[in-house]
C-alpha angles and dihedrals in degrees: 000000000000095000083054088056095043092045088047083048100052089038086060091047094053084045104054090046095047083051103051089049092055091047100048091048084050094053096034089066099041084057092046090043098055095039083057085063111042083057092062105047113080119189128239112201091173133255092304086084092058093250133101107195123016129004115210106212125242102247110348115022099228129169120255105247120218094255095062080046094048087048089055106039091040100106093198078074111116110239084233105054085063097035141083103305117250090248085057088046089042086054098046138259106246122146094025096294099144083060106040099046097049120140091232091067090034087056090055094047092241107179104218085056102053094046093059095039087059083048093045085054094050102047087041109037111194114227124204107261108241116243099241088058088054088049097056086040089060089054096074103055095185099053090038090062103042093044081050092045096230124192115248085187145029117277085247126353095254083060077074091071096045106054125155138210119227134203117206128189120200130175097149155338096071103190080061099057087044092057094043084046091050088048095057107031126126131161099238097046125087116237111202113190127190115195119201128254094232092050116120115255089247087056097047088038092054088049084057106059093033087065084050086061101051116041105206093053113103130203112201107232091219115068119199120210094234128210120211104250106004142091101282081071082064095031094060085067094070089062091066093064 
C-alpha cells in the first residue's frame, strides 16, 4: 500500500514537471512568433503625417488594429474628435500647433507630436474646475450643452435601436464626472446617477443641473451613504428601479 502511494506520488511529480515544460515552450514561441511579426508590420497614417510610406512609432512600433481604422475612416466622426483639442484652439494656434498636437497623430504616436504636446502641458498647466463654476455653468442649458458639445441626435440613425442604460456612481471630483458624462454621451441612451450621501451640497446642486440639461440624465432621489468595497455600493442599483 505504501509503495502504491509512493509510486502514485512520484508518477504526479513527473507529471506536473513534465507539464509545466511543455507549457512554458508553448508559450516561449508564441511570444517569439508574434514579436517576429510586429516587428514586421510599419504603419502608414497617410500623408497627413507627413509621411508616405511607413511610419516608425514613437516608443514601441504596433500595428494599427481595425478598430483605430475603422475610427478614422468612419465619416459619422466628428472633425474635432481627431483634431487639435479645444485647449490647444483656446491657446492659440501659432507656429502650426493646431496642426501639430492633434489626437490623430497622437494616436499614432508620431513623435513630432508628442513631443509638442509634453511641451503644450508644461507652458499651459490645466487646473480642476471648481465645483461652484460648474455649477453656474450648468445655469445657462443652452450654453452648457453647446461648451460640452452635446449630441442633439444619434452618431448614425440605427444607433436609435440600440440604445443603452448607464449606471453611474459619483462621490467627487465633478469636472471628472462631466467629462466622463460628455464622452459617452448620446441622445437615445438613459444616463442613472447616484450621488453620494457625503458629497458636499455645490456638488449635488451642479448634478443636478446638469440632469436638467440633458433629458435623458437621471438623479436618484435616494441617496445611499456608500462604503468603498462593500455592499452600499450594491445596494445604491435598487434605487434605479
Amino acid at each position: 500500500m505504501v509503495s502504491r502511494l509512493l509510486c502514485s506520488r512520484h508518477a504526479l511529480v513527473v507529471f506536473t514537471v513534465g507539464f509545466s515544460i511543455y507549457f512554458f515552450m508553448k508559450s516561449y514561441l508564441i511570444s517569439v512568433s508574434v514579436g517576429i511579426d510586429d516587428e514586421n508590420m510599419l504603419l502608414s497614417p497617410g500623408s497627413d503625417l507627413g509621411h508616405s510610406t511607413s511610419v516608425p512609432m514613437y516608443g514601441t512600433v504596433t500595428a494599427l488594429n481595425s478598430s483605430m481604422q475603422t475610427l478614422f475612416d468612419n465619416e459619422s466622426c466628428r472633425a474635432d474628435i481627431l483634431g487639435a483639442p479645444p485647449l490647444v484652439h483656446a491657446a492659440g494656434c501659432d507656429n502650426g500647433r493646431c496642426d501639430t498636437i492633434t489626437c490623430k497623430r497622437l494616436l499614432f504616436g508620431d513623435k513630432e507630436s508628442v513631443d509638442e504636446a509634453v511641451k503644450f502641458t508644461k507652458e499651459y498647466p490645466r487646473y480642476m474646475m471648481p465645483e461652484t463654476a460648474l455649477l453656474r455653468n450648468a445655469m445657462n442649458c443652452d450654453r452648457f450643452r453647446k461648451l460640452g458639445g452635446y449630441r442633439d441626435s444619434p452618431v448614425r440613425p440605427s444607433d436609435n435601436d440600440f440604445p443603452i442604460a448607464f449606471s453611474i456612481l459619483v462621490h467627487w471630483h465633478l469636472e471628472q464626472f462631466e467629462v466622463l458624462l460628455r464622452a459617452i454621451y448620446r441622445p437615445q441612451n438613459i444616463y442613472c446617477i447616484h450621488v453620494d450621501a457625503k458629497t458636499s451640497w455645490t456638488f449635488h446642486s451642479a448634478i443636478m443641473k446638469i440632469a436638467q440639461c440633458l433629458d435623458n440624465v437621471y438623479v436618484a432621489t435616494r441617496r445611499q451613504l456608500v462604503v468603498y468595497a462593500g455592499f452600499s455600493r450594491l445596494q445604491v442599483r435598487n434605487y434605479f428601479f
